[in-house]
C-alpha beads as a LAMMPS data file, in Angstrom:
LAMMPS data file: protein, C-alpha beads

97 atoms
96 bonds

1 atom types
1 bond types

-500.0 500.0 xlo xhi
-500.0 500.0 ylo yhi
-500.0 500.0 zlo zhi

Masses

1 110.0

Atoms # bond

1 1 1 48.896 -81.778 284.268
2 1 1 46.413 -83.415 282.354
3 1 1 43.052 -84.806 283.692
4 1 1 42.365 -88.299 284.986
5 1 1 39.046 -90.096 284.852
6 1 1 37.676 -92.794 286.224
7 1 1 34.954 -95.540 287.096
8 1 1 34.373 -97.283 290.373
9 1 1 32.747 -100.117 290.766
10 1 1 31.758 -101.551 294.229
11 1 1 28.923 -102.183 296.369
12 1 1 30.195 -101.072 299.581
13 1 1 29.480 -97.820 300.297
14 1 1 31.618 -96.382 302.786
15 1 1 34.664 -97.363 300.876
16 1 1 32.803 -95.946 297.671
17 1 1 32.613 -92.489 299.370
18 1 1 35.720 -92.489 300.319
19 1 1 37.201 -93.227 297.237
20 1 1 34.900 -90.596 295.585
21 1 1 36.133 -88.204 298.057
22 1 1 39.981 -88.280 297.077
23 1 1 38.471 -88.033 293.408
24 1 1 36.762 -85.234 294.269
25 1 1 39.310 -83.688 296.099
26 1 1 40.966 -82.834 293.172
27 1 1 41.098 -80.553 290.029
28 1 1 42.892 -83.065 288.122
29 1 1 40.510 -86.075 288.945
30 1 1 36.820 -86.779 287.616
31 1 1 34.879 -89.153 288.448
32 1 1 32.768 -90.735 285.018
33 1 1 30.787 -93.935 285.914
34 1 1 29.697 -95.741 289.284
35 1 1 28.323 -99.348 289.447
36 1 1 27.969 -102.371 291.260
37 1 1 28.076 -104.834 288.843
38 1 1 30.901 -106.206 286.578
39 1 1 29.084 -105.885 283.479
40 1 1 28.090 -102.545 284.200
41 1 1 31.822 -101.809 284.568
42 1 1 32.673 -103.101 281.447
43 1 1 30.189 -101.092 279.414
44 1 1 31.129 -98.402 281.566
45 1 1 35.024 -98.607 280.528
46 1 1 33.628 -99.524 276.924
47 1 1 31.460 -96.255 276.784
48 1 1 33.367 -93.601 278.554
49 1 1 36.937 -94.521 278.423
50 1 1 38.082 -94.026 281.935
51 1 1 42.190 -93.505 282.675
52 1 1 41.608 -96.145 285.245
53 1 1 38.692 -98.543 286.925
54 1 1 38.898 -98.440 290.081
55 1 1 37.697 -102.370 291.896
56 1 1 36.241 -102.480 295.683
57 1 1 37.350 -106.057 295.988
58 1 1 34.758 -108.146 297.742
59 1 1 35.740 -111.208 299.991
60 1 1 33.077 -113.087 298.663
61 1 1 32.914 -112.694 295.257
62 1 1 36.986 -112.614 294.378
63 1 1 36.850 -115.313 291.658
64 1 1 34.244 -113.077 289.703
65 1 1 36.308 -110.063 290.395
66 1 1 39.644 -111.541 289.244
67 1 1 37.919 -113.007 285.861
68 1 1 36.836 -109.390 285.644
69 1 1 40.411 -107.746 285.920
70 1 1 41.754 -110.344 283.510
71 1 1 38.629 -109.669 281.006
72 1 1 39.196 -105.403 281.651
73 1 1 43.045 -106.302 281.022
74 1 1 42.705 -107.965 277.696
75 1 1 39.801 -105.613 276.115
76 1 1 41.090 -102.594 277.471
77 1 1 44.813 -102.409 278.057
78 1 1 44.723 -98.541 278.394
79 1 1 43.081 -98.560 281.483
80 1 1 44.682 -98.938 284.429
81 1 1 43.065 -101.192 286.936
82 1 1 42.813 -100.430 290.637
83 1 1 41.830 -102.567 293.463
84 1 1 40.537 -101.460 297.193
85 1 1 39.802 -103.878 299.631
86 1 1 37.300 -102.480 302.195
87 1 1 39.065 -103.000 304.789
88 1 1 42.444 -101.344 303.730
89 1 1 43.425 -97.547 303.927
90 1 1 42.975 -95.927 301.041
91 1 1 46.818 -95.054 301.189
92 1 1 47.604 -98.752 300.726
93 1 1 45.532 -98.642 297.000
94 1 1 47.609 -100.640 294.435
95 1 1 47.761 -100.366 290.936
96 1 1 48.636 -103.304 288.209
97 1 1 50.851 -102.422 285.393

Bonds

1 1 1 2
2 1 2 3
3 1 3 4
4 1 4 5
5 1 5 6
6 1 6 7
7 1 7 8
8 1 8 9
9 1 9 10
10 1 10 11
11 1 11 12
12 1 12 13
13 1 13 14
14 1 14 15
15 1 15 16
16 1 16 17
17 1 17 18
18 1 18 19
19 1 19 20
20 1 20 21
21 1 21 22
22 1 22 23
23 1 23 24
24 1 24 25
25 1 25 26
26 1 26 27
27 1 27 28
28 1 28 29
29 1 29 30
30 1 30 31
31 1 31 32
32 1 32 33
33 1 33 34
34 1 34 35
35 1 35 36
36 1 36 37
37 1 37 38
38 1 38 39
39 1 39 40
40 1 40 41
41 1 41 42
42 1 42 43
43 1 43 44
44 1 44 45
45 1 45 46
46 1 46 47
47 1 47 48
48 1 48 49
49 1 49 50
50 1 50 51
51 1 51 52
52 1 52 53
53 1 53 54
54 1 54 55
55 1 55 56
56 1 56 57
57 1 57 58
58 1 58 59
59 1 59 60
60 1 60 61
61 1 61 62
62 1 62 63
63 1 63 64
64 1 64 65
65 1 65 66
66 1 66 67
67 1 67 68
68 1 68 69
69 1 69 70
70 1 70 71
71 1 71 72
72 1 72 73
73 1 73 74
74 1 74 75
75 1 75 76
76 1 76 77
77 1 77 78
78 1 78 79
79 1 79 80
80 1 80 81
81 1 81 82
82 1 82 83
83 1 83 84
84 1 84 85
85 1 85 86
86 1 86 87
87 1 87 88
88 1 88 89
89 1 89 90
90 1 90 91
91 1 91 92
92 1 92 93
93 1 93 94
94 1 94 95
95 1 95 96
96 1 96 97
């Protein structure tokens, strides 16, 4: 199996954690980069390369956030893009193709 990486950005924290804990949780899984900020995430995905980014979606802020998934899509088609909403399990994670 070969290793996945990835970047979170988000600035809530207990949906953060537990994101970083099912990242943690397993051999196969590192964690690069954590932000709040869009153009931190983009330098982020820029520098490092992540095998996906993963988005806490906030309710206030989802025009910014969608400009920033169609932005990440364009410039970086290898990475997959993941959203959370705060308020969802984490089982119910999505992923865009």
């Amino acid at each position: 199996m070969h290793l996945m990486t990835f970047s979170i950005m988000g600035s809530n924290p207990e949906t953060a954690n537990e994101i970083k804990t099912a990242v943690f949780s397993n051999a196969h899984t590192r964690l690069l980069t954590e932000c709040d900020d869009a153009d931190q995430l983009l330098a982020d995905v820029l520098r490092v390369r992540p095998t996906a980014a993963i988005m806490i979606l906030e309710a206030n802020n989802l025009e910014k956030q969608f400009d920033l998934i169609r932005q990440l899509a364009v410039e970086h088609p290898e990475t997959t893009i993941i959203l959370r909403q705060p308020s969802s399990p984490l089982r119910s994670t999505r992923r865009l193709p």
